[in-house]
MIROZA-324808 format. One record per residue (C-alpha): residue number from 1; chain; x, y, z. Coordinates in pm, 1 decimal. Example, Ala and Ser with C-alpha at 12.3 -4.5 7.8 and 13.67 -1.06 7.14 Angstrom:
REM MIROZA-324808
<atom><resi>1</resi><chain>A</chain><xx>1230.0</xx><yy>-450.0</yy><zz>780.0</zz></atom>
<atom><resi>2</resi><chain>A</chain><xx>1367.0</xx><yy>-106.0</yy><zz>714.0</zz></atom>
//
This chain:
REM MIROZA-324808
<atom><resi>1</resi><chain>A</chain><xx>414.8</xx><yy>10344.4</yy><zz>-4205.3</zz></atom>
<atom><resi>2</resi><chain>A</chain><xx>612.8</xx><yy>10309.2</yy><zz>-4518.5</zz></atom>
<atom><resi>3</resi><chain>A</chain><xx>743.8</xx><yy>10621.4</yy><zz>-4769.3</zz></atom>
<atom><resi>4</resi><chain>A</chain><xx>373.6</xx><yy>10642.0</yy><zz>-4911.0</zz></atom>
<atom><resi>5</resi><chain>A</chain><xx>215.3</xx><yy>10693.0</yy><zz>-4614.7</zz></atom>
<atom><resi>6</resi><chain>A</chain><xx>17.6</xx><yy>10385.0</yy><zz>-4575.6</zz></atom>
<atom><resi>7</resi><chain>A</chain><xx>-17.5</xx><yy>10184.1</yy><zz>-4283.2</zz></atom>
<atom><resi>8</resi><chain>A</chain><xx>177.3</xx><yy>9850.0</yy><zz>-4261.9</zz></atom>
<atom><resi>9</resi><chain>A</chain><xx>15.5</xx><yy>9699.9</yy><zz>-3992.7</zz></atom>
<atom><resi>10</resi><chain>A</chain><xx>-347.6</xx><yy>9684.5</yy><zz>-4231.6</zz></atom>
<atom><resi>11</resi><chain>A</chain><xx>-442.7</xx><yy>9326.3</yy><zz>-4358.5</zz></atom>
<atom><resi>12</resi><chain>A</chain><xx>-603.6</xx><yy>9298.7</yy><zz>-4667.8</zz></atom>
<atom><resi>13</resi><chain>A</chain><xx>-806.1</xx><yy>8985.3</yy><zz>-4703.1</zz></atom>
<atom><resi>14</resi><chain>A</chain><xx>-942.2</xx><yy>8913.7</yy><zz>-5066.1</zz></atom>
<atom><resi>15</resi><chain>A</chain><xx>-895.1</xx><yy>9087.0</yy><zz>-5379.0</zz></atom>
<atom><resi>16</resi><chain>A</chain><xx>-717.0</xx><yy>9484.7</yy><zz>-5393.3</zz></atom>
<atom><resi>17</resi><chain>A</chain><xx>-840.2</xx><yy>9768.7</yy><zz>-5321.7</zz></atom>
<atom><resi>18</resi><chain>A</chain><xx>-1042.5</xx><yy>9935.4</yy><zz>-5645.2</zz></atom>
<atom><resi>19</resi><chain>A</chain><xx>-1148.9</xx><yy>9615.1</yy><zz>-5792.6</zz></atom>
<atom><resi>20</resi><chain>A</chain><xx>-1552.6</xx><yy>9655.8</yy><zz>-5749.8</zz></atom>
<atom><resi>21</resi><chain>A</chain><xx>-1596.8</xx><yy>9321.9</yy><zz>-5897.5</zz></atom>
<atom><resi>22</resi><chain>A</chain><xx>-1316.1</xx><yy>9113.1</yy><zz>-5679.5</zz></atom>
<atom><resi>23</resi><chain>A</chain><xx>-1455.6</xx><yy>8887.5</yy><zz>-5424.3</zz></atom>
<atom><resi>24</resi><chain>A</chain><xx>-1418.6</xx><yy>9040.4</yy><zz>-5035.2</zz></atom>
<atom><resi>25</resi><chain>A</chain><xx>-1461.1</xx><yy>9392.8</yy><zz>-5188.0</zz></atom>
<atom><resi>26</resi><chain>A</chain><xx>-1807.5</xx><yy>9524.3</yy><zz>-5148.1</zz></atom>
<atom><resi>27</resi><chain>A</chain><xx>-1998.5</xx><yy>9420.1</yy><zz>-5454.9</zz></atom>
<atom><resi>28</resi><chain>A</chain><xx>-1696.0</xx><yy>9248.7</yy><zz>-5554.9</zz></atom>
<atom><resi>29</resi><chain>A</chain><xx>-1741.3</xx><yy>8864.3</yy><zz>-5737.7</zz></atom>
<atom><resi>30</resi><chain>A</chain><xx>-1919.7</xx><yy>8761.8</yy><zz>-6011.3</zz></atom>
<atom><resi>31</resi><chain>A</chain><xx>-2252.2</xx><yy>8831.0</yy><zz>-6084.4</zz></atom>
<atom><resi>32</resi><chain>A</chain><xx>-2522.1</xx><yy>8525.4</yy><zz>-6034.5</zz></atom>
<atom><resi>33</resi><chain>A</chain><xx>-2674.4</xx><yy>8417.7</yy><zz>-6335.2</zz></atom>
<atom><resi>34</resi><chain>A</chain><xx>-2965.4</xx><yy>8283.8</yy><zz>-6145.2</zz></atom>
<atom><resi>35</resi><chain>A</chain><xx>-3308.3</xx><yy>8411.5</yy><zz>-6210.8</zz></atom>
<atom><resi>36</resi><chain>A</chain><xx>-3667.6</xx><yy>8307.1</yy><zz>-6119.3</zz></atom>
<atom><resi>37</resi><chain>A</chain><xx>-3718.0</xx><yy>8171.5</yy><zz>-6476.8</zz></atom>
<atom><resi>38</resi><chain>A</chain><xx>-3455.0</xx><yy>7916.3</yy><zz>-6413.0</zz></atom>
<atom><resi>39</resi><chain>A</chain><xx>-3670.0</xx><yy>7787.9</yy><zz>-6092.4</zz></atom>
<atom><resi>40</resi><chain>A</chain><xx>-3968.9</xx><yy>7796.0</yy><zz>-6361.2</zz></atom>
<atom><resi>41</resi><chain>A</chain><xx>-3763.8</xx><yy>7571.1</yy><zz>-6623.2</zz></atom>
<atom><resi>42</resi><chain>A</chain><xx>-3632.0</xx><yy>7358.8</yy><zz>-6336.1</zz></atom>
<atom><resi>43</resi><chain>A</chain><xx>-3963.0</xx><yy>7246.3</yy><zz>-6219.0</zz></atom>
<atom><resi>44</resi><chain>A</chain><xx>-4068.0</xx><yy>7163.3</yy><zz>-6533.9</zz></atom>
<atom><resi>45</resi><chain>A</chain><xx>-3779.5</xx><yy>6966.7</yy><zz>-6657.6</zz></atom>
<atom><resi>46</resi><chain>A</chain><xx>-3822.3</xx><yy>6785.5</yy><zz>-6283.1</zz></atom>
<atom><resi>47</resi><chain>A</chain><xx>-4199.0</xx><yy>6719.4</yy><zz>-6403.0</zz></atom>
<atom><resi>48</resi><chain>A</chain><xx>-4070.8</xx><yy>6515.7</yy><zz>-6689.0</zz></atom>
<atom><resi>49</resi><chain>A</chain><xx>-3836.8</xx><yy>6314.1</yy><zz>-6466.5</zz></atom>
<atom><resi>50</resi><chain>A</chain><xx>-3506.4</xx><yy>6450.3</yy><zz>-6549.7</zz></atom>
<atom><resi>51</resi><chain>A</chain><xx>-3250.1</xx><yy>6395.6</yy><zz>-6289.0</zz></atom>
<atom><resi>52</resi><chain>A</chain><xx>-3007.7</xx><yy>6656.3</yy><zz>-6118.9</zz></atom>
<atom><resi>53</resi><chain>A</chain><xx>-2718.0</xx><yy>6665.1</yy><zz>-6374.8</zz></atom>
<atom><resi>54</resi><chain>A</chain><xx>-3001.5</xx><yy>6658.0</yy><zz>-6670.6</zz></atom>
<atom><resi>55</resi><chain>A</chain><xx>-3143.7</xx><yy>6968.5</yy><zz>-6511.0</zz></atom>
<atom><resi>56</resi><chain>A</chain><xx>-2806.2</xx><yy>7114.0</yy><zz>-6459.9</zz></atom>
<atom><resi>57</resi><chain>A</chain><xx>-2714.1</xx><yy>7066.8</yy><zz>-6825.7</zz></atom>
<atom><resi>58</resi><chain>A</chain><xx>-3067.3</xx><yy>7229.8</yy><zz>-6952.5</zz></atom>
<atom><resi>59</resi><chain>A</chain><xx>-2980.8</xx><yy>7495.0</yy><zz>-6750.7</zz></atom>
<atom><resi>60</resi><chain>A</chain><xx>-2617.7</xx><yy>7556.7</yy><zz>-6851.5</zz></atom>
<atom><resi>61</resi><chain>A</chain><xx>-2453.5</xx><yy>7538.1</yy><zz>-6494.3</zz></atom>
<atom><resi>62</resi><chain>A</chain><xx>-2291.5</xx><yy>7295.1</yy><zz>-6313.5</zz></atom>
<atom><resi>63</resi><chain>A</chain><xx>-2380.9</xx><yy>7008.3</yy><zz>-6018.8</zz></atom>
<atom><resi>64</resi><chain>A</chain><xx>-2243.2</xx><yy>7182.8</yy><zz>-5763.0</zz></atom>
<atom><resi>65</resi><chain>A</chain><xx>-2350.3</xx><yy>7547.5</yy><zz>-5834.1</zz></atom>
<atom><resi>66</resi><chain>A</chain><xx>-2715.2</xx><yy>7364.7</yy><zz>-5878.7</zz></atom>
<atom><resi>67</resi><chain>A</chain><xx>-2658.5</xx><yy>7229.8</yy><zz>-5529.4</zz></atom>
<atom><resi>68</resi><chain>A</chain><xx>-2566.6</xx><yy>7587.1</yy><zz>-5438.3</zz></atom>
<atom><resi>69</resi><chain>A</chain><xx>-2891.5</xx><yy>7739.6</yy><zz>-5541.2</zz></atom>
<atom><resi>70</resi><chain>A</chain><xx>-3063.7</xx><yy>7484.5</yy><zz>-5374.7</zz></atom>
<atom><resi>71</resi><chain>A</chain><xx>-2919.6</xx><yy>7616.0</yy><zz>-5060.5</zz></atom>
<atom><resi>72</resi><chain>A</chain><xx>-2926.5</xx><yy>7977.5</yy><zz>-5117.5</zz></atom>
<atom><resi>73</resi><chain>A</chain><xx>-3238.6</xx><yy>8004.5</yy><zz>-5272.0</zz></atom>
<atom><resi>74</resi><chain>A</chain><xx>-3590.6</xx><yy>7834.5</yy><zz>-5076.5</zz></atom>
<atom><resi>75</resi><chain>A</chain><xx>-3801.7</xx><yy>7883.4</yy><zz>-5404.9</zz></atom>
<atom><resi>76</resi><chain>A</chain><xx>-3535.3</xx><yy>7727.4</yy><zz>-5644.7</zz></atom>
<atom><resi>77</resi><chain>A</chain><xx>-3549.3</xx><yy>7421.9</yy><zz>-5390.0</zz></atom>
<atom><resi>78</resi><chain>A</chain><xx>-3897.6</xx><yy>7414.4</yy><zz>-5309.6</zz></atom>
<atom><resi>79</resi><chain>A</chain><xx>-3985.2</xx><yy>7337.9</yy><zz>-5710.8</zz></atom>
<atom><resi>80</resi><chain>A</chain><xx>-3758.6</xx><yy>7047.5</yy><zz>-5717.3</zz></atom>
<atom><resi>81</resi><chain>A</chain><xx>-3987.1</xx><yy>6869.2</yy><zz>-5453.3</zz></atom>
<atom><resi>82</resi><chain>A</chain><xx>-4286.1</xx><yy>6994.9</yy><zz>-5633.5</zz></atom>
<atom><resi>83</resi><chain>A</chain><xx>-4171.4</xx><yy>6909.5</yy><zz>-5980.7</zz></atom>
<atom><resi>84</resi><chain>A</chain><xx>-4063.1</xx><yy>6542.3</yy><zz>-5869.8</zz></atom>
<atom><resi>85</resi><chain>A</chain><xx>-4365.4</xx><yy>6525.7</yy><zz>-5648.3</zz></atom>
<atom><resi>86</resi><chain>A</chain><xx>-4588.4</xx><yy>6525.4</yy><zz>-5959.2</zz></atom>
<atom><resi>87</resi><chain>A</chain><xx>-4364.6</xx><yy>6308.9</yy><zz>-6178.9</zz></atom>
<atom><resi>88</resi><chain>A</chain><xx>-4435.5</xx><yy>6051.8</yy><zz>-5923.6</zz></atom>
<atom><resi>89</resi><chain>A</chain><xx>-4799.5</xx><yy>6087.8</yy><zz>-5908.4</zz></atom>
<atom><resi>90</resi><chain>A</chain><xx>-4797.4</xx><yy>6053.3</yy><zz>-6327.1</zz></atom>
<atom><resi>91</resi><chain>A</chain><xx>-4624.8</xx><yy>5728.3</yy><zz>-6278.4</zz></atom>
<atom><resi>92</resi><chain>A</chain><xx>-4860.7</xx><yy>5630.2</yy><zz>-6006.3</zz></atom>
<atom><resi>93</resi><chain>A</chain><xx>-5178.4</xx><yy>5669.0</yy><zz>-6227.3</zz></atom>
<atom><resi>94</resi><chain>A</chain><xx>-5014.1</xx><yy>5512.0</yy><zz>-6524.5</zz></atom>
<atom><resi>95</resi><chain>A</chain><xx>-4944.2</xx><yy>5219.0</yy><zz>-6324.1</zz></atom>
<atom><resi>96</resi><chain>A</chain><xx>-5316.7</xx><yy>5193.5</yy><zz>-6198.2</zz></atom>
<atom><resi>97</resi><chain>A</chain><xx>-5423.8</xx><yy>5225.6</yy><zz>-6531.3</zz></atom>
<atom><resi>98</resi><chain>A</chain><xx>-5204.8</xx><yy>4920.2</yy><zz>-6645.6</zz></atom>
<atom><resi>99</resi><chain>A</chain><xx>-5337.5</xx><yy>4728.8</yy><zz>-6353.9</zz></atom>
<atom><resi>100</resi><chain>A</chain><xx>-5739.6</xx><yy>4790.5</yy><zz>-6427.0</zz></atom>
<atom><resi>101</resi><chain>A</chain><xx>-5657.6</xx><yy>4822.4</yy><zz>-6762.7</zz></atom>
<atom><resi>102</resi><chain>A</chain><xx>-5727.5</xx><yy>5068.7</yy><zz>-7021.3</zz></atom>
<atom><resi>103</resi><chain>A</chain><xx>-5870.2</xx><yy>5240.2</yy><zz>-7374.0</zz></atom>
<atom><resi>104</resi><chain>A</chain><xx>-5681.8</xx><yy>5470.9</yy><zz>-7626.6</zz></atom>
<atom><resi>105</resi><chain>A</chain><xx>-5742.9</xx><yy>5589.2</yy><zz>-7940.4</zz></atom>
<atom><resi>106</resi><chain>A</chain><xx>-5496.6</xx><yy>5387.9</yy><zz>-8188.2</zz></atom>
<atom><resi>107</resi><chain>A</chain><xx>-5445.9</xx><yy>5475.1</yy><zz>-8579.2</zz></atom>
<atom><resi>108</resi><chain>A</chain><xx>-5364.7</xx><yy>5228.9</yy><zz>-8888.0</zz></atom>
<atom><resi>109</resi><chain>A</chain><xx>-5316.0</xx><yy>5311.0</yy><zz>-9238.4</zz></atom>
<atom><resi>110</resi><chain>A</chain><xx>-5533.8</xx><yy>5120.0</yy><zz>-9461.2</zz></atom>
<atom><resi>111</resi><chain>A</chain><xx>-5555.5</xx><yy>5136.2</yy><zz>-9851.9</zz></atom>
<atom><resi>112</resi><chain>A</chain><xx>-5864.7</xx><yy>5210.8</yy><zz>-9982.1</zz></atom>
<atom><resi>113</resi><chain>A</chain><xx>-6014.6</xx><yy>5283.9</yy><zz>-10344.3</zz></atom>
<atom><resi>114</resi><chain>A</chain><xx>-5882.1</xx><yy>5650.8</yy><zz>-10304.3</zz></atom>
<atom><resi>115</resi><chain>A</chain><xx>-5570.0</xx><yy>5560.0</yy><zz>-10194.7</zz></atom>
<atom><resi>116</resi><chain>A</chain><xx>-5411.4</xx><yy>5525.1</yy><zz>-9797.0</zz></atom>
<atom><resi>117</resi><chain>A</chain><xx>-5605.5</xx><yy>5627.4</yy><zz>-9583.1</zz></atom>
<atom><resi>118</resi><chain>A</chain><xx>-5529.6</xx><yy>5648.4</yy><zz>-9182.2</zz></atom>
<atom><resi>119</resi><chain>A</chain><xx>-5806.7</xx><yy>5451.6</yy><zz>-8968.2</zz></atom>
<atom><resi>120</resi><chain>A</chain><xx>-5854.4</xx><yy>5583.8</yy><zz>-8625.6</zz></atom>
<atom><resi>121</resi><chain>A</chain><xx>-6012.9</xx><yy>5277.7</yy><zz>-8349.2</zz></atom>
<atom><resi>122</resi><chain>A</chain><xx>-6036.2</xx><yy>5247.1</yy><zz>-7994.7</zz></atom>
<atom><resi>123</resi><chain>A</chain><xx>-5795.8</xx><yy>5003.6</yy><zz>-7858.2</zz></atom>
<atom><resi>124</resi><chain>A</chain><xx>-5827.3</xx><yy>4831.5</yy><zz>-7503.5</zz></atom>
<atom><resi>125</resi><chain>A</chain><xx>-5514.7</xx><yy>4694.7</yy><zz>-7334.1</zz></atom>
<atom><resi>126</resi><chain>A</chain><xx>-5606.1</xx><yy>4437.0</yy><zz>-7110.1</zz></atom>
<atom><resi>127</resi><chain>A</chain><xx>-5543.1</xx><yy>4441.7</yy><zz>-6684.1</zz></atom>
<atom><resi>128</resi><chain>A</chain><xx>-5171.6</xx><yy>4310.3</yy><zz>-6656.3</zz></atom>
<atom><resi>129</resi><chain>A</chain><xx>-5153.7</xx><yy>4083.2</yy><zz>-6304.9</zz></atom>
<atom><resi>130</resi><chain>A</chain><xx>-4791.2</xx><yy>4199.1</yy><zz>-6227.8</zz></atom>
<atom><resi>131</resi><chain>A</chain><xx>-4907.3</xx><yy>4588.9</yy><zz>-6204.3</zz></atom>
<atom><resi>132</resi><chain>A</chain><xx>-5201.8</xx><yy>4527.8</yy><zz>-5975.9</zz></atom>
<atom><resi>133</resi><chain>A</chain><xx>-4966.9</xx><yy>4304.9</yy><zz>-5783.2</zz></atom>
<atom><resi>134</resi><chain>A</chain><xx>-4679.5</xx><yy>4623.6</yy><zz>-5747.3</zz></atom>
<atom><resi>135</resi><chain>A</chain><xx>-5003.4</xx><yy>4909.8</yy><zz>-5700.7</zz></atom>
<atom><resi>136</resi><chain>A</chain><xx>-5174.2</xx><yy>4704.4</yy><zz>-5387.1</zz></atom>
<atom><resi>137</resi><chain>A</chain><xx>-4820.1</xx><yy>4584.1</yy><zz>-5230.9</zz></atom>
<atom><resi>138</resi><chain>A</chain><xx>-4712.8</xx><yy>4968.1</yy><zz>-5237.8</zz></atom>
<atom><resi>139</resi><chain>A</chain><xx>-5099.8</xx><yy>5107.1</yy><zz>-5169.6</zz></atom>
<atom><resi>140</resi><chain>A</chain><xx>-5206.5</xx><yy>4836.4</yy><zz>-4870.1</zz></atom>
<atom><resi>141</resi><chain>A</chain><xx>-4899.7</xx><yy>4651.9</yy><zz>-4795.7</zz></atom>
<atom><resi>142</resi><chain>A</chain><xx>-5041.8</xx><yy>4509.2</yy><zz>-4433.2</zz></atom>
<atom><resi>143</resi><chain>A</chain><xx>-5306.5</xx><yy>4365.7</yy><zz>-4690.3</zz></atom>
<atom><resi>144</resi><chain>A</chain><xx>-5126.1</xx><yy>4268.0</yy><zz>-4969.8</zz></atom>
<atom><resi>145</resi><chain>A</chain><xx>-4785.1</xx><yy>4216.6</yy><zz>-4859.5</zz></atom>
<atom><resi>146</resi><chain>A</chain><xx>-4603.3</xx><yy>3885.4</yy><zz>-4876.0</zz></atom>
<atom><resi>147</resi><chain>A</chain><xx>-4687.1</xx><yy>3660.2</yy><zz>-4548.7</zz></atom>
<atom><resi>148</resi><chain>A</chain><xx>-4458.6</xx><yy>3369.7</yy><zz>-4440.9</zz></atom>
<atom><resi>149</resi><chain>A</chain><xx>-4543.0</xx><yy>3096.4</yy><zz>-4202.7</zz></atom>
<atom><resi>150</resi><chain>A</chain><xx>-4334.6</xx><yy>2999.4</yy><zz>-3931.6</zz></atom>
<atom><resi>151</resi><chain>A</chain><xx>-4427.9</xx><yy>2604.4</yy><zz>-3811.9</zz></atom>
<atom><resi>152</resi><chain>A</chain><xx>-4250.3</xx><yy>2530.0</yy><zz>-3512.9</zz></atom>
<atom><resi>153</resi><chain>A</chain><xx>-4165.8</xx><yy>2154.4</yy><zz>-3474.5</zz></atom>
<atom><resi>154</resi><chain>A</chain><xx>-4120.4</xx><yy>1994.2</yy><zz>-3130.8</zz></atom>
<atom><resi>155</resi><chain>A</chain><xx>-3833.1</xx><yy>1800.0</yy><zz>-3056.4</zz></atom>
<atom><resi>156</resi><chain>A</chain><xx>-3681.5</xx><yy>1588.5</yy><zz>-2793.1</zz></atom>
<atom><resi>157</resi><chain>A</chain><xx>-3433.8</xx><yy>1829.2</yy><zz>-2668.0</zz></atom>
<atom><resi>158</resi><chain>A</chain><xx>-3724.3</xx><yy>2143.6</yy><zz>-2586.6</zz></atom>
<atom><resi>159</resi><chain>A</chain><xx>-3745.9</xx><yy>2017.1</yy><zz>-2217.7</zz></atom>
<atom><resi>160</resi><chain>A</chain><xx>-3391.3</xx><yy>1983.5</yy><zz>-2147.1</zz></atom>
<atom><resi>161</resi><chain>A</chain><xx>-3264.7</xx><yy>2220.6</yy><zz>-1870.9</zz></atom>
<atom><resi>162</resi><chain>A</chain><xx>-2893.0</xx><yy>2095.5</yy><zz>-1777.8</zz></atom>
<atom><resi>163</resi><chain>A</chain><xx>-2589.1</xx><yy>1931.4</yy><zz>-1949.9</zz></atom>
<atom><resi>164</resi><chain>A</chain><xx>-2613.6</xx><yy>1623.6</yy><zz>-1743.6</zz></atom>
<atom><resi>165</resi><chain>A</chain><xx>-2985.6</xx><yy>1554.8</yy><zz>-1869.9</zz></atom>
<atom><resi>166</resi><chain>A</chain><xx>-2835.6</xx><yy>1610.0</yy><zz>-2232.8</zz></atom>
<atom><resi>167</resi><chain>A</chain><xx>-2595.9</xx><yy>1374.3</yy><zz>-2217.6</zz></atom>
<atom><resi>168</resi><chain>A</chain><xx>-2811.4</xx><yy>1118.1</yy><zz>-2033.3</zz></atom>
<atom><resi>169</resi><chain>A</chain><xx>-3051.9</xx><yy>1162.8</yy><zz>-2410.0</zz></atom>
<atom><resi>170</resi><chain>A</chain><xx>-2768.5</xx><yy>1095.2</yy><zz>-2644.1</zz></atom>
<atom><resi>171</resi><chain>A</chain><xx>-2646.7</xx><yy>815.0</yy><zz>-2468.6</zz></atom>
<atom><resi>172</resi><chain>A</chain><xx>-2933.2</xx><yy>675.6</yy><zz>-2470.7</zz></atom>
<atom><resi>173</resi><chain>A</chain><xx>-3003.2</xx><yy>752.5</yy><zz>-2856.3</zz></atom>
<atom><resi>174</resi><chain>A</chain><xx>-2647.1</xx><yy>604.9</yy><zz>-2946.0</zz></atom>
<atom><resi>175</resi><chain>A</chain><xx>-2711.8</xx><yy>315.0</yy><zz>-2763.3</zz></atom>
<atom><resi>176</resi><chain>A</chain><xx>-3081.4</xx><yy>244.8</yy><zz>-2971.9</zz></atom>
<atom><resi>177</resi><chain>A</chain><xx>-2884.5</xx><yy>319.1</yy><zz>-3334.7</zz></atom>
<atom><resi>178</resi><chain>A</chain><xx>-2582.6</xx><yy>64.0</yy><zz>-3217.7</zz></atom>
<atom><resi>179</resi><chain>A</chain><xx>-2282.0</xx><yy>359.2</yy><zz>-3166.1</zz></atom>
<atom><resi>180</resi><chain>A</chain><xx>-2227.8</xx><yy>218.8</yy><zz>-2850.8</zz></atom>
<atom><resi>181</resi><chain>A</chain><xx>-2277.0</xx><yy>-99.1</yy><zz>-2654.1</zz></atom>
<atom><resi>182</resi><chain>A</chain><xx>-2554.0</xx><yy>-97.7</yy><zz>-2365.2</zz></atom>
<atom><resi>183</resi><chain>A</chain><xx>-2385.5</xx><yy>-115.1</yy><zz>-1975.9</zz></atom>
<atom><resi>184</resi><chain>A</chain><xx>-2334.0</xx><yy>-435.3</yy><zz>-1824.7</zz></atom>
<atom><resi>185</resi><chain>A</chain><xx>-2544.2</xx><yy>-449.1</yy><zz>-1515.4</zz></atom>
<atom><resi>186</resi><chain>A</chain><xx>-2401.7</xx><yy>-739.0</yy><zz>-1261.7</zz></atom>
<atom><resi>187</resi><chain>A</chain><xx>-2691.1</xx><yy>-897.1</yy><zz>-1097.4</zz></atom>
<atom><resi>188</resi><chain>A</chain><xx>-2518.5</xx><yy>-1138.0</yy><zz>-919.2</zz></atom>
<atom><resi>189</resi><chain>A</chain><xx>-2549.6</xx><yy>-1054.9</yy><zz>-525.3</zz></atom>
<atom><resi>190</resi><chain>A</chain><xx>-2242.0</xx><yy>-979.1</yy><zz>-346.6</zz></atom>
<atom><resi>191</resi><chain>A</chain><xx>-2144.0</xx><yy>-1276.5</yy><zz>-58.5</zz></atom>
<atom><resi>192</resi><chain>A</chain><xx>-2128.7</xx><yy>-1122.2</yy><zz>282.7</zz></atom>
<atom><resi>193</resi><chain>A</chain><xx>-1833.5</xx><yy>-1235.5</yy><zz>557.2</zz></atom>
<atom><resi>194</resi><chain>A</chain><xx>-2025.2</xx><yy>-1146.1</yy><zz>856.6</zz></atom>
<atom><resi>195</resi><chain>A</chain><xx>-2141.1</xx><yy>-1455.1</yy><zz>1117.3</zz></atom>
<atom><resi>196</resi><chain>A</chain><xx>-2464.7</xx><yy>-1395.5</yy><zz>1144.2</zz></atom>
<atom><resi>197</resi><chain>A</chain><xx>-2462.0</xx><yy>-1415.0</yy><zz>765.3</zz></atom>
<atom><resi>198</resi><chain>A</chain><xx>-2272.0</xx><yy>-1763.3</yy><zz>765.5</zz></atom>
<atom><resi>199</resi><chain>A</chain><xx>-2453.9</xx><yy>-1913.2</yy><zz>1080.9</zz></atom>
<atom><resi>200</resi><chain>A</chain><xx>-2762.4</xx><yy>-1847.0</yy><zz>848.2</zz></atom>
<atom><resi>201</resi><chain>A</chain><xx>-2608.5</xx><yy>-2029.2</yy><zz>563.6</zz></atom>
<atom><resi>202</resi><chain>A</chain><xx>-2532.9</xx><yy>-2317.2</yy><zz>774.4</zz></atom>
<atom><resi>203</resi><chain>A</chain><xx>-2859.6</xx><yy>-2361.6</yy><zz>908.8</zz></atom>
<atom><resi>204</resi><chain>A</chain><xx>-3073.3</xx><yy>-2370.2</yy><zz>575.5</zz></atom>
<atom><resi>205</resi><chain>A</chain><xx>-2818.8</xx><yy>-2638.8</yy><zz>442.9</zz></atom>
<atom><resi>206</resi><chain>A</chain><xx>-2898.8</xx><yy>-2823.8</yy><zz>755.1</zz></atom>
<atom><resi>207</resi><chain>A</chain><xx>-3237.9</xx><yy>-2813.0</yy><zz>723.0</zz></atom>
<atom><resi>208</resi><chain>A</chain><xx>-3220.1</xx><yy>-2865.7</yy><zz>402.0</zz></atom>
<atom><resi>209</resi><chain>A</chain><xx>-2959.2</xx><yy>-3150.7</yy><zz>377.4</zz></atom>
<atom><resi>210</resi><chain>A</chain><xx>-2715.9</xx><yy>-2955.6</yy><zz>172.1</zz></atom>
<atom><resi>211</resi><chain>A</chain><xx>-2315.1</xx><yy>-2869.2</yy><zz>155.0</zz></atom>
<atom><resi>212</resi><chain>A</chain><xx>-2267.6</xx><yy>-2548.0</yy><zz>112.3</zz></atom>
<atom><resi>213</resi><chain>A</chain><xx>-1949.3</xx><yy>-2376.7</yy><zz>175.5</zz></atom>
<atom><resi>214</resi><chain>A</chain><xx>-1904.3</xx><yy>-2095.3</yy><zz>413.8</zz></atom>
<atom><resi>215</resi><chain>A</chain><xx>-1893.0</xx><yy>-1772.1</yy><zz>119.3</zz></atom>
<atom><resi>216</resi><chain>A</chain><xx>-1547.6</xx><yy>-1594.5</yy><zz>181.9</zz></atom>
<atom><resi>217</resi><chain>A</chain><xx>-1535.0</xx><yy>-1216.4</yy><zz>123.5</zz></atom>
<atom><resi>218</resi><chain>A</chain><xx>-1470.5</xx><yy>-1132.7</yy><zz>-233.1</zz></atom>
<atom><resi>219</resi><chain>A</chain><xx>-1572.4</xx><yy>-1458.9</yy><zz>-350.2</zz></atom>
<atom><resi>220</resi><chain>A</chain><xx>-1961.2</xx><yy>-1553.6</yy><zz>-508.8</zz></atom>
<atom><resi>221</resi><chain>A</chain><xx>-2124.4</xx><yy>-1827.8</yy><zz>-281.9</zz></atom>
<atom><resi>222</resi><chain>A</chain><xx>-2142.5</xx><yy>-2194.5</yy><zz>-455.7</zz></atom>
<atom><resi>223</resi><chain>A</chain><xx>-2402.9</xx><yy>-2433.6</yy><zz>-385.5</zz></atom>
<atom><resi>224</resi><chain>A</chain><xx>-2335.3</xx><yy>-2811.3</yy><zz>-412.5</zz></atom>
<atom><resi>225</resi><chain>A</chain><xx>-2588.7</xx><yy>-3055.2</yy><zz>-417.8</zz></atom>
//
């Protein structure tokens, strides 16, 4: 304890002790100007599609202590949706009414023998194509949404399975534009060293009345006449 008499192991959090209007006493802080007429004015400001910082300037406060009675108070926040809500449906019948078109009652000053004189006629604004187009995308869109067709073109290389079938196709596609020159195939039949082969060869030139040289390995066989 010190000379007073007060305890010094007490911890005071917030403002001192006596101030009825310091936050952490009780009742301490400022008052709240809210009040339900502000929910009333909020809603209709929100009605006539003013956005959050509009509403917080009618209203005198700022963004975040509008946030704050958003959160604190359910009824302030409910007429925000409500208010908004009904902005959107005004917008959604003036749009219809642009798209089937519509009448209103127009005026026009005209002079007459008495002087000017304000005519009052009925005007009709014709349908508008673009509005219609917006109302039924945003009304129907699996009617009236855009569609987009997908052709699928078959090509050479759908019913290829393995790299060695690939390459055998482009080989044989650079060979029919002229990239690359076509394989040499050697026809010629290879001479064979084996006896039975020569004794053969020796016996149709007999019978034949021919020369013909016994073929050597490695070498093509000649005839001479």
């Amino acid at each position: 304890m010190d000379e007073s008499g007060n305890s010094l192991d007490r911890k005071k959090r917030g403002a001192p002790l006596g101030n009825n209007r310091g936050l952490g006493n009780r009742g301490g802080g400022r008052k709240t100007v809210y009040s339900p007429r502000m929910a009333v004015v909020a809603r209709k400001c929100c009605e006539r599609g003013m956005t959050d910082i509009e509403i917080a300037d009618m209203l005198g406060i700022g963004l975040a202590t509008l946030y704050r009675w958003k959160a604190e108070h359910p009824a302030f926040s409910r007429v925000f949706k409500l208010g908004k809500a009904e902005a959107d449906d005004r917008v959604e019948r003036s749009l219809y009414s642009r798209a089937v078109g519509y009448d209103y009652i127009a005026e026009k000053p005209v002079m007459t023998r008495h002087g000017q004189k304000t005519m009052r006629y009925r005007a009709h604004v014709p349908p508008d194509t673009t509005a219609a187009v917006w109302y039924l995308k945003n009304r129907s869109p699996d009617r009236w949404r855009d569609s987009f067709r997908h052709e699928h073109i078959a090509s050479p290389y759908d019913h290829i399975e393995d790299t060695a079938e690939l390459r055998a196709l482009l080989t044989k596609q650079a060979q029919e534009l002229g990239l690359i020159a076509p394989p040499i195939i050697d026809i010629t039949p290879k001479a064979s060293s084996s006896p039975q082969a020569i004794a053969g060869c020796c016996a149709r030139a007999a019978s034949g009345h021919e020369a013909v040289a016994p073929p050597s390995s490695g070498m093509n066989a000649r005839r001479f006449s």
